[in-house]
C-alpha positions in Angstrom: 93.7 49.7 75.2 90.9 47.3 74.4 91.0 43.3 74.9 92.9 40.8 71.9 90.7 38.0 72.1 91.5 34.8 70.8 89.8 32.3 68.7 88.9 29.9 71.6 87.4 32.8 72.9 85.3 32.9 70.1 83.9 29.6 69.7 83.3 29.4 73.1 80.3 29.5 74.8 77.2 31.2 73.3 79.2 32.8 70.2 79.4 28.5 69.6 76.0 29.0 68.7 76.2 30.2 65.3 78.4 27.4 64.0 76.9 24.6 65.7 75.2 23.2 62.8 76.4 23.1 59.4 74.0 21.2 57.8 72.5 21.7 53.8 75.5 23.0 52.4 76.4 21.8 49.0 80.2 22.1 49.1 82.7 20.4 51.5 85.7 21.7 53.0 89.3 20.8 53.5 90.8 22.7 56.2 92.2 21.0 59.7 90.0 24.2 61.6 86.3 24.9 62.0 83.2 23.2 63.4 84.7 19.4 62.4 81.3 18.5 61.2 82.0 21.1 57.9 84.9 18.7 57.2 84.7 17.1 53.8 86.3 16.8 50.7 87.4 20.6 48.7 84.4 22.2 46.4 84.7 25.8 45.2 82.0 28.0 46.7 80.9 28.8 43.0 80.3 27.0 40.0 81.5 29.2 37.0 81.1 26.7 34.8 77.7 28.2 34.0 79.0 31.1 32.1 79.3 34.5 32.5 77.0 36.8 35.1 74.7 39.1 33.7 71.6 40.4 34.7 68.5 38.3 34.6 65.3 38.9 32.4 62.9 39.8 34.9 65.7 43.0 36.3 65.8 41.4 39.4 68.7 39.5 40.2 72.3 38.1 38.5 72.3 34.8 36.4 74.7 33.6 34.5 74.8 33.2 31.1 72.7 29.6 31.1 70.2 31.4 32.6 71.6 29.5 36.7 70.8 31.7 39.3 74.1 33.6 41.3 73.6 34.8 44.9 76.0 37.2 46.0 77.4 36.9 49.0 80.3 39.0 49.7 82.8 39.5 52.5 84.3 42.9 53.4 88.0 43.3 52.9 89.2 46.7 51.7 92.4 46.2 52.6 92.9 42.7 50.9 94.7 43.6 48.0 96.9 46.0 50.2 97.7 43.6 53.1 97.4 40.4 52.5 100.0 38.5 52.3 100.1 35.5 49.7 99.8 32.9 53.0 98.1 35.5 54.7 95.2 35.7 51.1 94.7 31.7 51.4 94.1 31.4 54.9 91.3 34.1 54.4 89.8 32.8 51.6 89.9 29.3 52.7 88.1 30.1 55.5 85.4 32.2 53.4 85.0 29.2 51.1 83.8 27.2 53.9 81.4 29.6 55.4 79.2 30.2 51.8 81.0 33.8 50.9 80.4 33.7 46.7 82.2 37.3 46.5 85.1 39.4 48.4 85.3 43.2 48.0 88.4 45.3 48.5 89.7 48.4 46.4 92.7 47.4 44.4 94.7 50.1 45.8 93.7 50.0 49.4 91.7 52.0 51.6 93.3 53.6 54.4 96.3 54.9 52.7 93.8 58.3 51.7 93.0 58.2 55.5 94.0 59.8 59.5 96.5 57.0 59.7 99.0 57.8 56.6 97.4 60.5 54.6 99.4 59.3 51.7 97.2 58.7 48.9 98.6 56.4 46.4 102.2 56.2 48.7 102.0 53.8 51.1 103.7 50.8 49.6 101.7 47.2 50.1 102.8 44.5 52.4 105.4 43.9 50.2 106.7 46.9 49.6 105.4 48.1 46.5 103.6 50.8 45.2 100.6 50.5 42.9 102.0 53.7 40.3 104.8 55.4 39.7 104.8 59.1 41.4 101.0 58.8 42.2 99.9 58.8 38.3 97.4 55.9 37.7 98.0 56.0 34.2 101.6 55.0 35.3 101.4 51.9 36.4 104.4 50.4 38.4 105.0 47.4 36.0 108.4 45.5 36.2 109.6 42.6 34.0 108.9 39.0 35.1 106.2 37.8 38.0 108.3 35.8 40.5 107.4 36.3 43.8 111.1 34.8 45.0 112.5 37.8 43.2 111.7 40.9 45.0 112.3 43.0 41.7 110.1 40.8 39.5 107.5 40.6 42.1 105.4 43.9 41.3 102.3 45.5 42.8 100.2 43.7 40.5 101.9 40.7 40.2 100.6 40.1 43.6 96.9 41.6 42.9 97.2 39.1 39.9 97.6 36.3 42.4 94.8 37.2 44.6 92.3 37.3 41.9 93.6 34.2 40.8 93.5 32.3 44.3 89.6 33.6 44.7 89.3 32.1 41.6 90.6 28.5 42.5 88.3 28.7 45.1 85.4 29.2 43.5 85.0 33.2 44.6 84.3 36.0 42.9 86.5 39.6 43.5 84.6 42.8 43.6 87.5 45.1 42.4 86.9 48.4 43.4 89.8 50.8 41.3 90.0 53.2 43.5 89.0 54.8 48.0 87.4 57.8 48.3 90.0 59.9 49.0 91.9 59.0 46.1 89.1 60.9 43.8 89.0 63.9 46.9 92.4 64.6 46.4 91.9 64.8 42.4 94.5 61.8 41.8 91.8 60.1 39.8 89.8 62.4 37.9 87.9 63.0 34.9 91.0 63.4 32.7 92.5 60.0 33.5 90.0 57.6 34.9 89.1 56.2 31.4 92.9 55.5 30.9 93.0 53.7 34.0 89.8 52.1 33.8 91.0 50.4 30.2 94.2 49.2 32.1 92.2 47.5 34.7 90.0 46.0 32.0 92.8 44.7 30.1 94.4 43.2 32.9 91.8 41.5 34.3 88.9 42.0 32.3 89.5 38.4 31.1 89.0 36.8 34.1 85.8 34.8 35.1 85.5 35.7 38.8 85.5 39.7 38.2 83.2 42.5 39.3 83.7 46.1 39.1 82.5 47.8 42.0 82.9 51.6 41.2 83.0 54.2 44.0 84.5 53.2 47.3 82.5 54.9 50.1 82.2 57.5 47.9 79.3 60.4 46.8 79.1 62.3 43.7 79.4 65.9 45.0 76.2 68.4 43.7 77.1 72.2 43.7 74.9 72.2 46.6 76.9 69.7 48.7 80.3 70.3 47.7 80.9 72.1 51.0 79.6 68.3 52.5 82.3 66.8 51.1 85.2 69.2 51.4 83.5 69.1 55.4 83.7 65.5 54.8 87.6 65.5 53.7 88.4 67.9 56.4 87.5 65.3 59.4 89.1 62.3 57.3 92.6 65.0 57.1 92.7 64.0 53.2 94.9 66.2 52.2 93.0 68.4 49.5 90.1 68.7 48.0 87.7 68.9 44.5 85.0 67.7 43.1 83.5 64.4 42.5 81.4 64.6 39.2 79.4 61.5 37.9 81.4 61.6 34.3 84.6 60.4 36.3 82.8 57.7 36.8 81.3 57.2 33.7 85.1 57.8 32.0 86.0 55.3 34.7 83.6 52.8 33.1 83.8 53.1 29.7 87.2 52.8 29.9 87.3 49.2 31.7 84.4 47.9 28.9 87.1 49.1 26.0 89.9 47.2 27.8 87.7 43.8 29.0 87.8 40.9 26.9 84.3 39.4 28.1 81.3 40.8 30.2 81.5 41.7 33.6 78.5 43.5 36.1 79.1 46.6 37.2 77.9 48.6 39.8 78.8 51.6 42.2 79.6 51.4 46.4 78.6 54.8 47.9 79.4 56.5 51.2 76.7 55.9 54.3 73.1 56.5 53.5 72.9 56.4 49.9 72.7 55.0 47.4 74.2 54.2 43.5 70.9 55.0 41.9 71.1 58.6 43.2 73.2 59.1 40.2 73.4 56.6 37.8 70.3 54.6 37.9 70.0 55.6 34.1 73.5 54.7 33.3 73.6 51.7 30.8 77.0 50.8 32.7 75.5 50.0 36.0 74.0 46.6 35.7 72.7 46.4 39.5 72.3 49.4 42.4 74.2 49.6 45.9 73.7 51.0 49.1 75.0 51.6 52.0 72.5 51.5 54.9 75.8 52.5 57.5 76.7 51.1 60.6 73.7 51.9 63.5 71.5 49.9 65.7 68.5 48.5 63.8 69.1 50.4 60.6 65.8 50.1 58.7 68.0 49.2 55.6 64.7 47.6 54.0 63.4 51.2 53.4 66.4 52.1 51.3 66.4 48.2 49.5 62.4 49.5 48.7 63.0 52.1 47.3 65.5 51.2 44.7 63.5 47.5 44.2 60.5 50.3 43.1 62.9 52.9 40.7 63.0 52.8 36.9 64.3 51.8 35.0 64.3 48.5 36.8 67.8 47.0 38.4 68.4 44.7 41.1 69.6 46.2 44.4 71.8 45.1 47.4 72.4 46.4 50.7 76.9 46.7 50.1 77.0 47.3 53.5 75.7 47.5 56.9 76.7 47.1 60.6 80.1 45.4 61.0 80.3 42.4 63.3 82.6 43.7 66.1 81.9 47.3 65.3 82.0 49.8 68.4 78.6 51.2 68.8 79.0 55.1 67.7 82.7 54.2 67.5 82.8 53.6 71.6 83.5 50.3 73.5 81.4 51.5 76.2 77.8 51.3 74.5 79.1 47.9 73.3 79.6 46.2 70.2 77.7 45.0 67.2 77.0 41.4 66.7 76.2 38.2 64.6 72.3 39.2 65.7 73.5 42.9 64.0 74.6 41.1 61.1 71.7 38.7 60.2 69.2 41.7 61.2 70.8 43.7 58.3 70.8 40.5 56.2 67.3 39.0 56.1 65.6 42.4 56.1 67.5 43.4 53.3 67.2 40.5 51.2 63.4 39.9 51.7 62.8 43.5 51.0 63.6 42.9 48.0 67.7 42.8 47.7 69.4 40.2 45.1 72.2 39.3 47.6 73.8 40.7 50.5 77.6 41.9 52.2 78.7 40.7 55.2 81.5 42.5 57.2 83.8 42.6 60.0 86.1 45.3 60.7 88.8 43.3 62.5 89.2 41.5 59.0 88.4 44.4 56.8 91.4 45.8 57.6 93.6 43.2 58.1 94.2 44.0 61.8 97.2 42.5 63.0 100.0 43.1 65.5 101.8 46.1 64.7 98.9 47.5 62.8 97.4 50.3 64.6 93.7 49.9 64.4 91.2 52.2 62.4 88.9 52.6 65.2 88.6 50.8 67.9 89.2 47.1 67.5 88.8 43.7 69.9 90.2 40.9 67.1 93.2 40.2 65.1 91.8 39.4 61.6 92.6 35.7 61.7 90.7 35.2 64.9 87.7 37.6 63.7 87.4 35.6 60.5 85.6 32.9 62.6 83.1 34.8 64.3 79.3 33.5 64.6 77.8 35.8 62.0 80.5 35.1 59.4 79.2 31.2 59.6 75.6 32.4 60.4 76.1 34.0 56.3 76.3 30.4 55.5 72.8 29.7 56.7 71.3 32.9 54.7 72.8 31.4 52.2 71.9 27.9 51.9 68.0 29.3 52.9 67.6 31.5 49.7 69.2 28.6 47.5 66.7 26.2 49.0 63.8 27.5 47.1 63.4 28.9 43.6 65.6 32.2 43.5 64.1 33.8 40.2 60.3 34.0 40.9 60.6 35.7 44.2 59.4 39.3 45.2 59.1 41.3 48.4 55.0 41.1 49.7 54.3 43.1 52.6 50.4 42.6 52.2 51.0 39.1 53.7 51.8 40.6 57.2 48.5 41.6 58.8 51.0 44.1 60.9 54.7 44.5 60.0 55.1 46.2 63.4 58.5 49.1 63.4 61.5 49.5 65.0 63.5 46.6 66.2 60.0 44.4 65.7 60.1 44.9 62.1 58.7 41.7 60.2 59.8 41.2 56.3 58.4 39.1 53.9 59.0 37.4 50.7 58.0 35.3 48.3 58.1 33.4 45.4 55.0 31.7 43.2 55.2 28.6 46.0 56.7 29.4 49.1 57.4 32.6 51.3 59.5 33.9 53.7 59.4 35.9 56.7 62.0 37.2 58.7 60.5 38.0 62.4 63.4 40.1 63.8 62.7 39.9 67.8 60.4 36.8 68.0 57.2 38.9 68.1 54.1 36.6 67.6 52.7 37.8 63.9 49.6 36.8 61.6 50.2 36.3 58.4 47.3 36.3 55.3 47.9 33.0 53.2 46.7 32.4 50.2 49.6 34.4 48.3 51.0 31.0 47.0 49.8 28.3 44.9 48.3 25.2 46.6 45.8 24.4 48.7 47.7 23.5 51.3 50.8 25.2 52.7 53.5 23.2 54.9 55.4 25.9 57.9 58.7 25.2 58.6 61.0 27.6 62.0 64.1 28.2 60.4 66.6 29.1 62.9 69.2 31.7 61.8 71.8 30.7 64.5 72.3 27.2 63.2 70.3 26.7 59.9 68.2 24.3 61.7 64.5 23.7 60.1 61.9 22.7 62.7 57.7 21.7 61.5 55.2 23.8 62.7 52.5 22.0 60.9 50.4 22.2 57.8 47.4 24.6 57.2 44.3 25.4 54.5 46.1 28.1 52.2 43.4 30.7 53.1 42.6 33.2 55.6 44.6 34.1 58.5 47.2 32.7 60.6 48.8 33.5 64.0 52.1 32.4 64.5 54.6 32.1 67.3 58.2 32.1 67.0 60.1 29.8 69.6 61.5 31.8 72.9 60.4 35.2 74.1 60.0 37.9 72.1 63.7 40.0 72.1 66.7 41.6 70.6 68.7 38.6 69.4 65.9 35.9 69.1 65.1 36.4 65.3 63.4 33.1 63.3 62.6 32.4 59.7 59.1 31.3 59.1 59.1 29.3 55.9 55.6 28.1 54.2 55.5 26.2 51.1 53.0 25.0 49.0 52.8 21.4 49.9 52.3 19.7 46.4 55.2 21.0 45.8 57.4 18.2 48.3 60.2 20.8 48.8 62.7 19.5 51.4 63.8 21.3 54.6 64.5 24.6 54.0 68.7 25.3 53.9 68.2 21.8 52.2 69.9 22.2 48.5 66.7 22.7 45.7 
């Protein structure tokens, strides 16, 4: 039995830290909770008045159609079209509005019906007691007259993932729609002969709306004839009841079928299982606009590696880490060796991004899953979602966020030849940069030298940026040549990470997290 903390709990003491100071963001926010200084007046987390996203000209990251840079920023939720209740869907995304999120991703269908706790793919009915198909056949969907949610038999399935998409959309956040879990496609209930059928429903039903992206996959691998026996391994621990093969061209039905049934542009990409990655079978796939990985849930996962080596494939896509180590995750799945934190979760960011990724998912599992009570728990589990929805490294997102806004987006590129020694391990220093400013992300504090003169101007300005808080603090200004030693504040150690920002001083850029 493991300890329900509450929210006091969390914003107590030193998890305080990582909401302390909210400065630089460009939106307000409304709500009566939360660090009082956030208060202000309502502004969606996105602007979509810019036009559709699509991918930019350089390969590297999403714009929209004016040209205005998007970062992503997503929040983990499988289970949000599944669980959430419509009060239950705007406390949530209320609360990811204030804290920066620009993107939450769940499967339409759910998650954990495929797995240990029901093993009833497709027949565990959502919080409101509906079913997404009729007798498990997705091209039967479960459609009833009228949309009312005061009339339970008007009140349908998708009625109520209507809603949700529609809520995200008022406040100013995109939905990564993921059609279908894993196990779904294990146990052959989405397969090649009916995933473009689906697909075109999907796209009709919601390939109007502004806020979409399709995420393809859901923790899921194509299978190779030489790994099938992986997978069916793979199904065998999970319990999923049956199993066959997961071929690319489901995929690809899956896909063409939403772009025949969408009514404007949407990007697409493809969420994988642990340790790999979407380009490992469809990086020459028109359909998928950007790549996604899945670094998986360890301690100082060297997700840059994996970010790398998709930033350097051809043909050229931007890349994202889709996720990493939940905040709140049991270490190896047992309390005992602890629990992953907001350090965990800006480690996985900044390296990620300033390797060379075009934006980054955040998750927790207390709110992936929409724990609550009488919920049993998919592993083991501290937090009710509505108190895990204000931990520090949810608000921390806020402050990787407001950073990489702060300077131009568009120009910049991962540079490891400006680290004189990027040291391994937990040490591991990343940098980034763009034609007038850099970035580098010293993960433990370690004192580093850095080689300047990779950015216009003759003299460069060096700012602290405190991941914890978003705080900028001067270190000084110095000739844009040569070599320079710097020092992170505190000792070097786990958990005492720092942004060193340098800018080209002719430029008169403000504080860094300071809107551009």
């Amino acid at each position: 039995m493991h300890d329900i903390l509450t929210r006091r709990d969390l914003l107590t003491g030193a998890a305080a830290v990582g909401v302390a100071a909210i400065g630089g963001t460009t939106w307000g926010r409304a709500a009566d909770d939360g660090p009082a200084a956030a208060r202000d007046t309502f502004r969606p987390s996105w602007d979509f008045s810019n036009g559709d996203l699509k991918v930019s000209d350089n390969k590297r990251f999403l714009v929209h159609s004016d040209g205005a840079p998007f970062f992503y920023l997503s929040d983990t939720n499988w289970q949000f079209f599944h669980r959430a209740r419509r009060e239950d869907a705007e406390r949530l995304l209320e609360k990811r509005r204030q804290q920066g999120f620009t993107v939450i991703c769940g499967a339409v269908t759910g998650a954990l019906d495929t797995d240990i706790h029901f093993n009833k793919p497709l027949r565990v009915p959502n919080v409101y007691g509906k079913l997404p198909f009729i007798d498990q056949d997705v091209t039967r969907p479960a459609i009833t007259q009228g949309s009312d949610p005061n009339n339970d038999a008007q009140y349908d399935y998708w009625d109520h993932v209507d809603y949700l998409v529609g809520l995200a959309e008022s406040k100013g956040i995109y939905v990564g729609l993921i059609p279908a879990w894993y196990g779904h496609y294990r146990t052959g209930l989405v397969n090649e002969s009916n995933a473009r059928s689906y697909g075109r429903f999907l796209g009709k039903r919601y390939g109007a709306r502004p806020n979409v992206i399709w995420v393809l996959g859901g923790d899921t691998n194509v299978d190779r004839p030489l790994n099938s026996l992986r997978g069916l391994a793979a199904s065998i621990k999970r319990q999923v009841q049956g199993a066959v093969d997961i071929t690319a061209d489901l995929f690809r039905e899956m896909a063409a079928g939403i772009k025949e049934g969408e009514a404007r542009p949407h990007p697409m990409t493809f969420h994988p299982r642990g340790g790999t990655s979407s380009s490992s079978w469809f990086q020459n796939d028109a359909w998928l606009d950007f790549n996604m990985i899945q670094s998986g849930h360890g301690i100082d996962v060297s997700n840059y590696t994996m970010v790398s080596a998709d930033y350097n494939r051809t043909p050229v896509k931007p890349t994202m880490d889709g996720e990493n180590s939940y905040e709140d995750y049991a270490v190896d799945h047992r309390p005992e060796k602890g629990w992953f934190n907001d350090y965990d979760t800006r480690q996985a960011a900044y390296w990620g991004l300033f390797a060379g990724g075009h934006g980054h998912t955040y998750g927790c599992r207390g709110v992936w899953q929409m724990y609550e009570p009488g919920r049993a728990p998919y592993n083991p589990l501290r937090f009710y979602w509505y108190d895990a929805m204000d931990m520090p490294g949810a608000w921390q997102m806020l402050h990787v966020r407001n950073l990489m806004l702060s300077r131009p987006m568009l120009s910049r590129i991962p540079d490891q030849s400006m680290l004189q020694d990027a040291f391994s391990g937990a040490d591991h220093i990343r940098a980034t940069r763009g034609d007038d400013y850099a970035f580098i992300y010293a993960a433990t504090g370690k004192p580093f030298t850095v080689h300047l003169g990779k950015i216009t101007g003759s003299t460069v300005v060096g700012w602290w940026f405190d991941p914890r808080n978003g705080s900028a603090t001067p270190v000084g200004e110095f000739p844009n040549i040569g070599a320079q030693q710097f020092r992170p504040p505190g000792e070097p150690q786990r958990g005492n990470d720092w942004v060193l920002v340098l800018d080209d001083k002719a430029k008169g850029f403000a504080a860094p997290g300071a809107p551009l």
